[in-house]
N, C-alpha and C positions, 0 to 999 in steps of 0.2 A: 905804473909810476913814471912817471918824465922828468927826467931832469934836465934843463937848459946847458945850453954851452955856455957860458963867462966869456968867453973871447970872442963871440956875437955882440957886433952893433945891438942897438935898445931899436933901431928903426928897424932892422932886418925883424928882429921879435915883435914889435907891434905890428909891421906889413905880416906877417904869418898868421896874426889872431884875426885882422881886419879880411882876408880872405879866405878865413876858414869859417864860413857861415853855408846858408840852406846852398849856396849855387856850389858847391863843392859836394853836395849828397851825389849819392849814388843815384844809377838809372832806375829811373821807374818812382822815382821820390815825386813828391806833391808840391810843387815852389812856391811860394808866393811872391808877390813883387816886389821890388829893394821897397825896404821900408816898414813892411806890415809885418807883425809879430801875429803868432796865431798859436793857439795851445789847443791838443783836443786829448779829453779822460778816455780811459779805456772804460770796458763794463766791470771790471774789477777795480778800479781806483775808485767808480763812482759809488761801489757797494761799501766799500773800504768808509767812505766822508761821517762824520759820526752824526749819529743821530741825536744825543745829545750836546749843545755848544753850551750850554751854563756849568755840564759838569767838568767841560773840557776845558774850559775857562779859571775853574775852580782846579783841574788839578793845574793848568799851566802855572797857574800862582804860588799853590802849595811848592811846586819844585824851584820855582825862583826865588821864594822865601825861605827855601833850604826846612818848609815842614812837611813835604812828602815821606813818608817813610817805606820801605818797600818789604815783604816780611818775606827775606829768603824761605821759609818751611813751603809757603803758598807758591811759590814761583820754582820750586823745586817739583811741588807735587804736579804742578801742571805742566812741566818738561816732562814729569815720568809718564805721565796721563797721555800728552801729546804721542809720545814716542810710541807707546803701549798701543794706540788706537792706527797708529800707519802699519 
């Protein structure tokens, strides 16, 4: 958690964020040059991306239209399941 000092200038706080980017990583880190943004998945994040996007579509709606419903009994049994099986 971080919490700011109040009695800091607002310019001392944004020069802190403005130089807190990839040239402040550690040794051995990967840079690219000012300006370029670059993202790379791991082999787990990539196994993770769903395979279906209509149903995932379909629930994002249901839960922003407040009709998702979630049936704790099911979400219980598969923490006890989960647990049972490590």
């Amino acid at each position: 958690m971080r919490i700011d000092d109040v009695n800091r200038s607002p310019q001392t706080q944004a020069t802190e964020k403005a130089n807190s980017g990839p040239a402040n990583c550690g040794p051995g880190d990967k840079t690219e040059p000012a300006g370029v943004d670059s993202t790379e998945l791991s082999p787990l994040a990539k196994a993770l991306q769903p395979t279906d996007p209509q149903r995932l579509e379909k629930l994002r709606l249901d839960v922003q239209s407040g009709q998702y419903k979630v049936s704790s009994a099911k979400v219980a049994k598969a923490m006890v399941d989960d647990a049972l099986q490590q």
